[in-house]
N, C-alpha and C positions, 0 to 999 in steps of 0.2 A: 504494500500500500504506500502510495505517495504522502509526503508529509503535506498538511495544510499550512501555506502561508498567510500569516491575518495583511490586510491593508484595511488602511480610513480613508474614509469618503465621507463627503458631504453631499446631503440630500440637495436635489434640481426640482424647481414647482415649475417650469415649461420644460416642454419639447419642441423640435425645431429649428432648421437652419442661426437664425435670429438667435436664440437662444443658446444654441453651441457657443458663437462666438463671442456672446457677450462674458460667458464663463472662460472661455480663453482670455479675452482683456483683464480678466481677474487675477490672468495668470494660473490658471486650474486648466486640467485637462478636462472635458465632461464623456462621458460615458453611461452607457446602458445595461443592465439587466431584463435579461424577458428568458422565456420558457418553461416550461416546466407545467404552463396552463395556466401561469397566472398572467395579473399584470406585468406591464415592463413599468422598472423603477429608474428613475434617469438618475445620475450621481455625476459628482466631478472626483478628482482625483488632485493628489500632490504632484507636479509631474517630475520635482527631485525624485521622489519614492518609485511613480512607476519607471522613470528610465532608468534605476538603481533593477528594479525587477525586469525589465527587458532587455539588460547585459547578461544577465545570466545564462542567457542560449537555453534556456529551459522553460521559457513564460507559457508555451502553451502546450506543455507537459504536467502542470501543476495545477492544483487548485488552490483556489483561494477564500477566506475567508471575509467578507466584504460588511465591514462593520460602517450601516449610514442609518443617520440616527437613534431610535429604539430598534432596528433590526439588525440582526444578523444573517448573511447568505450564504450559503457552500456554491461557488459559482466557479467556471472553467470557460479561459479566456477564447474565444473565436474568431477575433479579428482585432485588430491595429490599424486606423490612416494614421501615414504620414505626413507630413509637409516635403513636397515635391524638391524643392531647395534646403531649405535646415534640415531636414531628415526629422523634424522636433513630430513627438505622437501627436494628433489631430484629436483624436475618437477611438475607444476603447469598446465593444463591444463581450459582455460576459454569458454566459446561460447557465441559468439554474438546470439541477438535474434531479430525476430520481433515482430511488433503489433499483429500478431494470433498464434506466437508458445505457445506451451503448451506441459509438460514432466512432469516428476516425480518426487517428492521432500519427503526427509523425514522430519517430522517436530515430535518435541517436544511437550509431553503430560505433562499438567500442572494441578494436586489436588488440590481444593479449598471448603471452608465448610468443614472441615474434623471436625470439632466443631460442625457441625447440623446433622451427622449421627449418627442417633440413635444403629448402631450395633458398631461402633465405641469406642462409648462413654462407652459401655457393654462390651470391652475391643476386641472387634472384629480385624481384622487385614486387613490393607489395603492388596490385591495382585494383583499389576501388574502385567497385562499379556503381554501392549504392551507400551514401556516408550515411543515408537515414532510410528508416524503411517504414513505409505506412499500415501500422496496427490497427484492429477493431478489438476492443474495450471496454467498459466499464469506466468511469472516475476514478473509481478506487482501486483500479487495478492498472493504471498508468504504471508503465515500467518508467524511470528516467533516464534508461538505456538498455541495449543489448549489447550480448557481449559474443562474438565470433571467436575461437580459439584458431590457432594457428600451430598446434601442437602438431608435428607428424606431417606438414605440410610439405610438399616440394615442386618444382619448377614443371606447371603447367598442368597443375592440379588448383582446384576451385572449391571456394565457399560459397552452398547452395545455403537458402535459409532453413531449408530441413537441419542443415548441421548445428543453429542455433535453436538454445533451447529457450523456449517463450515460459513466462509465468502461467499460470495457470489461469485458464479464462480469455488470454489473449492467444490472438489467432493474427496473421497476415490477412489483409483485401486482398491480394490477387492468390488464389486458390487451386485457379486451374494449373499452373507448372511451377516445378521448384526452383524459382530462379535463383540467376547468379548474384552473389552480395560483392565479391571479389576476387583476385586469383592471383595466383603466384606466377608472374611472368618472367622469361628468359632475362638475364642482364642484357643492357645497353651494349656493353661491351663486346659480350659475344655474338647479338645480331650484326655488329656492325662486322665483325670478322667472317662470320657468315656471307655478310655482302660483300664484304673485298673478294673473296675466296670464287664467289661465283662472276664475279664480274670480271675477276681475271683469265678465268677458267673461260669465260665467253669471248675472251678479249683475244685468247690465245686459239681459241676454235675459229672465230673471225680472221687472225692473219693467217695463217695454215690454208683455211677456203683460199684467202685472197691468193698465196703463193703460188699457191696448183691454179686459179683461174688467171694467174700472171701470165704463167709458162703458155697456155694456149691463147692466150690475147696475145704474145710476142711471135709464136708462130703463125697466128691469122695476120700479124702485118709485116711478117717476112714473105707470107705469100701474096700478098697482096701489092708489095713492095713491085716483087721479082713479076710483076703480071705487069704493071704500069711501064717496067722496064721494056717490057717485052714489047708493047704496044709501042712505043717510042722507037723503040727500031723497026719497026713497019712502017 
């Protein structure tokens, strides 16, 4: 289970473009609650606190606990506007949830044993294919990462997400194949030796052709030579 983070809000008495902004000249981010079947409850925010909570690479992995005025919310964040230029948060967006909701969360892929993979160690190359992979959930069962091992791993061998193991409850969205999370590819170094080796090898196949089709191009204008000859003395 994911820890609950508390944040303070102040309660919002409009909704409304108008009204966002006037909460922003306040210097307050404002922000909304809705789901769960009830009303939506508008709130602002500290935006020190949330852009302290939005560096963490973890803000919509977590839940939160959303204290605006007499109430308390267990809420899980769903969206972020920006400001196109400062990058500064606009509009926060939360949903309340119940005991059987369940949606889709992206969570963060975590390498470990990169020291017991033997393709590694042969100077192999880790290659991520997917840094996060999209789970279906519960709240209370957000992982705030997974973790891929790399034990026993070697060059041109793959981590499928069958090979990681999920918490209980949590399953992948995409169901029908086991795809790829990452894979241990050949060094740099030796592709490139690879490609000198064959490009020489074509290089040295090409003059070789060329030599043997010399000798009979030097013979087509030797005789062609000795014909022109011949015609001149007639």
């Amino acid at each position: 289970m994911v820890d609950i983070t508390p944040i303070a809000a102040d309660l919002r008495d409009r909704a409304g473009k108008g009204a966002a902004r006037a909460t922003r000249r306040e210097g307050r981010v404002p922000a909304v609650i809705y789901g769960n079947k009830q009303d939506p409850v508008m709130i602002s925010l500290d935006p020190i606190q949330l852009r302290k909570e939005l560096n963490t690479g973890s803000f919509f992995t977590r839940i939160f606990k959303v204290s605006a005025g007499e109430n308390t919310e267990r809420v899980l964040p769903r969206d972020v506007q920006f400001h196109p230029v400062s990058d500064a948060p606009l509009h926060v967006d939360f949903m309340r949830f119940g005991a059987k909701t369940k949606f889709n969360v992206e969570v963060i892929v975590v390498f470990e044993n990169e020291e017991e993979s033997p393709g590694l160690k042969r100077g192999g190359v880790l290659n991520v294919v997917r840094y996060t992979v999209e789970l279906r959930c519960s709240p209370d069962n957000i992982p705030e990462q997974i973790t891929a091992d790399l034990t026993g791993l070697d060059i041109g061998d793959s981590v499928h997400i069958s090979h990681i193991e999920l918490p209980e409850g949590v399953a992948p969205t995409i169901t029908d194949r086991d795809f790829t999370v990452a894979t241990i590819a050949a060094p740099t170094v030796v592709k490139d030796e690879e490609a000198e080796a064959a490009a020489e090898a074509e290089a040295e196949a090409e003059a070789a052709a060329e030599g043997e089709g010399g000798v009979e191009v030097e013979e087509g204008d030797d005789a062609g030579d000795d014909a022109g000859d011949e015609g001149s003395k007639d």
